[in-house]
MITIMAR-52248 format. One record per residue (C-alpha): residue number from 1; x, y, z. Coordinates in Angstrom, 3 decimals. Layout:
BEGIN
R  num         x         y         z
R  NUM         X         Y         Z
...
***
This chain:
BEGIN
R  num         x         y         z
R    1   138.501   334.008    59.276
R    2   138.769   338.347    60.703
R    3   135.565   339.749    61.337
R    4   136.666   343.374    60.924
R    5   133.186   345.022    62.445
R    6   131.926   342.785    65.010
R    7   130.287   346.326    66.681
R    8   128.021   347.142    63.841
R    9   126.705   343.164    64.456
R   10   126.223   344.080    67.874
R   11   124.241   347.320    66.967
R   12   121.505   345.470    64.163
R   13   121.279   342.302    67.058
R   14   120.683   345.163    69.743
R   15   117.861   346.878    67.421
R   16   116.382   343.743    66.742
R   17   115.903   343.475    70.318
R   18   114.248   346.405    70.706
R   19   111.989   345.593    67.668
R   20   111.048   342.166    68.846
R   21   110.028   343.386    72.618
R   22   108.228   346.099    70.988
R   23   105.711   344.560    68.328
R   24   105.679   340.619    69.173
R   25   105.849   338.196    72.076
R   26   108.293   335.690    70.960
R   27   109.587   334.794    74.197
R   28   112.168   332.643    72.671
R   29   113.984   335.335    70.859
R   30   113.609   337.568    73.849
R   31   115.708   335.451    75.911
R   32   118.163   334.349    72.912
R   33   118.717   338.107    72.052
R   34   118.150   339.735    75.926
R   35   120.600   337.425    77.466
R   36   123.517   339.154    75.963
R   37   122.150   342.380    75.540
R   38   122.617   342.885    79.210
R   39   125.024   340.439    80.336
R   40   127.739   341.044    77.255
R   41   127.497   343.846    75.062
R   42   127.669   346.862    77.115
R   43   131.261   345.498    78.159
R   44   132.234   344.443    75.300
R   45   131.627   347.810    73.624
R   46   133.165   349.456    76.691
R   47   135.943   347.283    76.723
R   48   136.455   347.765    72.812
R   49   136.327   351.713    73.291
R   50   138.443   351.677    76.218
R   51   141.341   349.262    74.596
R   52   141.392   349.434    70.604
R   53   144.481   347.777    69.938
R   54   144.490   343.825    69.588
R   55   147.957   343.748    72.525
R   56   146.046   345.750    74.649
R   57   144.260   342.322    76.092
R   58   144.073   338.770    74.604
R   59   140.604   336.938    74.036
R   60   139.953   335.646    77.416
R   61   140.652   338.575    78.919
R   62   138.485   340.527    76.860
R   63   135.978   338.238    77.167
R   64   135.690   338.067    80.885
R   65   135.671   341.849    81.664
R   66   133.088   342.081    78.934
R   67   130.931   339.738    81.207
R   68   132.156   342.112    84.342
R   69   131.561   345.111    83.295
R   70   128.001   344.273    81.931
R   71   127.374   343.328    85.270
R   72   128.691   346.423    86.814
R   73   127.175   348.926    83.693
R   74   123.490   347.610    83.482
R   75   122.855   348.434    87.303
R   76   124.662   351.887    87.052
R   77   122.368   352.545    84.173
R   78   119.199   351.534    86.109
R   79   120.906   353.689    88.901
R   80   120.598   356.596    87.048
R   81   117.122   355.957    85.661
R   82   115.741   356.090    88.821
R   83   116.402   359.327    89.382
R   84   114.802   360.751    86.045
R   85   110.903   360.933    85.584
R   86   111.220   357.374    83.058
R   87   112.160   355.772    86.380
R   88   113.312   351.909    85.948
R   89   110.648   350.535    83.714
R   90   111.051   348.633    80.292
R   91   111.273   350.714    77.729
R   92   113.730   352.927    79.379
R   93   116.101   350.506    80.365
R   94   116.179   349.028    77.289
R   95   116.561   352.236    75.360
R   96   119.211   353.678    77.979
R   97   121.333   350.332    77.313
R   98   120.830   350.503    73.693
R   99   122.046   354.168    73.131
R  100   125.300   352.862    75.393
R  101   126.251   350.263    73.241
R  102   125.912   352.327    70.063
R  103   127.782   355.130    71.864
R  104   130.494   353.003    73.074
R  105   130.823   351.201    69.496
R  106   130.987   354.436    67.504
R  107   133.825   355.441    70.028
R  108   134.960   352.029    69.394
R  109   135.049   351.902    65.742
R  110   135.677   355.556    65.658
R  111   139.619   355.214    68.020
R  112   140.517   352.122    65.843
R  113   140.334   354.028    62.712
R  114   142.879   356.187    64.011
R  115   145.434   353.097    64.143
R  116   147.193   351.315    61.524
R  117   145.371   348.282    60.592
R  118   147.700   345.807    61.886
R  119   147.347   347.361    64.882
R  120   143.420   347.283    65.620
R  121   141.650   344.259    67.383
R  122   139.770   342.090    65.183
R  123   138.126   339.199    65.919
R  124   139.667   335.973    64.381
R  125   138.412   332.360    64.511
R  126   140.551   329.851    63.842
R  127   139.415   326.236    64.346
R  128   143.051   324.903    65.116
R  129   143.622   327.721    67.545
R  130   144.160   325.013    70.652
R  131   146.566   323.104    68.747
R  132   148.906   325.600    68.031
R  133   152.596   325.141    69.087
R  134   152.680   328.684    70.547
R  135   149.711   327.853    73.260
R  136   151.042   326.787    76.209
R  137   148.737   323.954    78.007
R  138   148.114   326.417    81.142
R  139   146.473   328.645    78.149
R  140   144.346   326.327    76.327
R  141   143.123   324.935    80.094
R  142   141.890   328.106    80.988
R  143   140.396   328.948    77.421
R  144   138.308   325.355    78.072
R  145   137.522   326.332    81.754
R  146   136.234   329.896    80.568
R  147   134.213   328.654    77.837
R  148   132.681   326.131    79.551
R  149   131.740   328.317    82.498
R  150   130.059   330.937    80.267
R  151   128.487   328.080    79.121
R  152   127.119   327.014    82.061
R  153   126.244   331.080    83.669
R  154   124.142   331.279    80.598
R  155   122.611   327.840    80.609
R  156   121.784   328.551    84.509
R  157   120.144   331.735    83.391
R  158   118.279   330.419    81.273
R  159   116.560   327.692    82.928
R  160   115.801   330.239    85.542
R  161   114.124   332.668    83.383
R  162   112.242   330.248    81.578
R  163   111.177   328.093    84.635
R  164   110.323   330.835    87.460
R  165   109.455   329.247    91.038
R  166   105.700   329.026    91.310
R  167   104.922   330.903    94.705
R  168   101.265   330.692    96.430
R  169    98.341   330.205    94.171
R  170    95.083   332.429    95.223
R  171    92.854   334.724    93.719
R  172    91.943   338.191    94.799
R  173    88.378   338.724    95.590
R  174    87.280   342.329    96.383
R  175    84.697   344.702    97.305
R  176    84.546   348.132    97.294
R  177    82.388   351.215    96.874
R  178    80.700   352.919    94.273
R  179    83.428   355.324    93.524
R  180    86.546   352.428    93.593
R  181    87.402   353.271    97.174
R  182    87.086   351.180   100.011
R  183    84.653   353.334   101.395
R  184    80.209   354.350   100.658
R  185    79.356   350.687   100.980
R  186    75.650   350.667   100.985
R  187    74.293   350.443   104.467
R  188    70.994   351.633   104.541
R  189    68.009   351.105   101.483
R  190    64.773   351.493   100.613
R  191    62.358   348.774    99.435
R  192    63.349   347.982    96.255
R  193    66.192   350.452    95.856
R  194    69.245   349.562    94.088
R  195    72.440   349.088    95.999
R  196    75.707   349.260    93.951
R  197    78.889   347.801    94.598
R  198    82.690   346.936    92.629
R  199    83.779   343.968    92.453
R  200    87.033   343.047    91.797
R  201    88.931   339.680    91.068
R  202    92.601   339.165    90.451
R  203    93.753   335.656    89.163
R  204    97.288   334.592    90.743
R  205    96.923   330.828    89.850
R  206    99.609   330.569    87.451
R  207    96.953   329.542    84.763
R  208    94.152   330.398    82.793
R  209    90.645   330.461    85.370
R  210    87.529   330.527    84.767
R  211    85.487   332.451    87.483
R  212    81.859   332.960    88.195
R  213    80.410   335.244    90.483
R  214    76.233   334.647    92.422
R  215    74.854   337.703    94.695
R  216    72.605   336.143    97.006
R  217    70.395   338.150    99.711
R  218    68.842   336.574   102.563
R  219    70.026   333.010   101.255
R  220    68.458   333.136    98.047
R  221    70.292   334.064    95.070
R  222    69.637   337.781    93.296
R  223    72.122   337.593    90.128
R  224    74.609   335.545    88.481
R  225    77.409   337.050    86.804
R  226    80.106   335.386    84.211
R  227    81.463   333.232    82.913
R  228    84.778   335.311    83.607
R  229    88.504   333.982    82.001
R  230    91.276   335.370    83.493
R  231    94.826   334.769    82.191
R  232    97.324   334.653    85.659
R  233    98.009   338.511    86.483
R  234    95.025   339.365    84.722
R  235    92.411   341.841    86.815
R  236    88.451   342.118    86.285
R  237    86.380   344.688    87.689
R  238    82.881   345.477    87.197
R  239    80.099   347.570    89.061
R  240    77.311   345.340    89.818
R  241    73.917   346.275    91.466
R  242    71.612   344.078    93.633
R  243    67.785   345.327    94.471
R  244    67.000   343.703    98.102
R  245    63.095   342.587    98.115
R  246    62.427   342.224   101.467
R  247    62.307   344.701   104.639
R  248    64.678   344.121   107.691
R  249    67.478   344.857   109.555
R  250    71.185   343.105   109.360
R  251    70.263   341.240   105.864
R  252    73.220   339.458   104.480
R  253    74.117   340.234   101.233
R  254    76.752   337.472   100.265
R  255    79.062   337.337    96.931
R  256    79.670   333.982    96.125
R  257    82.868   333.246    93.414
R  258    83.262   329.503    92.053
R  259    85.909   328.800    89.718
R  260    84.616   326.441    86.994
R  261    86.465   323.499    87.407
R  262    85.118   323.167    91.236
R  263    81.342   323.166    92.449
R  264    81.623   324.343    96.028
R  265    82.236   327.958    96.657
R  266    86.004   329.526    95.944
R  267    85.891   332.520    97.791
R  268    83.012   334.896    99.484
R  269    82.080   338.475   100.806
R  270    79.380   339.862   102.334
R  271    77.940   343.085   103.359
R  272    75.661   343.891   105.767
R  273    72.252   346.271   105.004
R  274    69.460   347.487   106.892
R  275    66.146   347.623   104.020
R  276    63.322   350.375   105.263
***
């Protein structure tokens, strides 16, 4: 069996990539479809551009500068990026790699029109391919090591996608001013006066957390505030106020967070405030 336009296959998978990243989450199909977006079909499509006729290079060696040259193209491309005003983010990375492979293919498709048929590469599988006559055994032991190789490079990747190391798990617990600086803490108030503060929490627990958050003044407690669910990366801020209702100097104003699943406290701040 010829598949005569294995570049226009690479062009709809590459688009569906860019459709799938852009309007769902299936992480699945990210990784299925992302996997050889960068690690195969910028050299492939190179490689076909650069060598249109099928005695050019035989399979393997097609096959293994196709994994090379991704390797060597995708940072290149990132190179570049990083000196436009996208910079290396997403959406430009992707889009930068998937205007290469439809440029390369169209030069591709475009150089083996210009040869006679029996001349251009096409892709053939044939299921008895090892036990032909003409294949020496040094060939088909190399096809086997290849193959099983890739195999195994994109297996690796895989796991190691999908399973990331878990590094330290804390959660960021913040104060600042008024104006989101850290900066015009309130120092000084009246009787009664309102004293405003942010305050921030950033969940790096690798998991879903439930926070809460008490003010207390003087060791009694002012406010309670939550509950709060954070998703791991997720940030909360919020401007809260407290209204001290006592006179003194040096009175502790504490911000107590608990996580739900635990009673005593998870992580405090205080401020310092002299009441006139």
């Amino acid at each position: 069996m010829e598949l005569k336009n294995e570049l226009l296959i690479i062009d709809i998978l590459s688009f569906i990539l860019i459709l799938v990243i852009s309007f769902t989450h299936l992480q699945a199909v990210r990784i299925i479809l992302g996997l050889p977006f960068i690690l195969f079909f910028p050299g492939y499509t190179l490689i076909s551009a650069l060598f249109v006729k099928k005695e050019d290079l035989d399979s393997i060696e097609r096959i293994a500068l196709s994994f090379g040259l991704s390797i060597a193209v995708v940072p290149l491309i990132g190179l570049l990026l990083n000196y436009t005003p996208w910079g290396i983010r997403l959406y430009p990375v992707l889009f930068s790699i998937f205007i290469f492979v439809v440029i390369m293919s169209f030069i591709a498709y475009y150089r083996r029109t210009k040869i006679p048929e029996d001349a251009r590469f096409k892709i053939s599988i044939e299921l008895n391919t090892l036990k032909g006559k003409e294949t020496s055994k040094l060939d088909k032991a190399l096809t086997i090591i290849l193959t099983c190789s890739i195999i195994f490079a994109i297996g690796t990747l895989i796991y190691v996608i999908t399973t990331p190391k878990v590094g330290e798990r804390f959660t960021e617990f913040y104060i600042l001013g008024p104006t989101g600086k850290a900066e015009g803490y309130p120092r000084e108030l009246e009787l009664k006066e309102e004293g405003k503060v942010i305050i921030g929490i950033v969940n790096h627990e690798y998991e879903e957390v439930v926070y809460n958050i008490k003010v207390r003044i003087k060791g009694k407690i002012s406010d309670s505030i939550g509950p709060i669910k954070l998703k791991n990366e997720e940030k909360w801020e919020k401007l809260i106020s407290f209204i001290p209702q006592e006179r003194g100097k040096n009175i502790k104003v504490e911000f107590l967070l608990y996580r739900k699943d635990r009673k005593e406290v998870y992580r405090d701040l205080h401020l310092w405030i002299d009441v006139r």
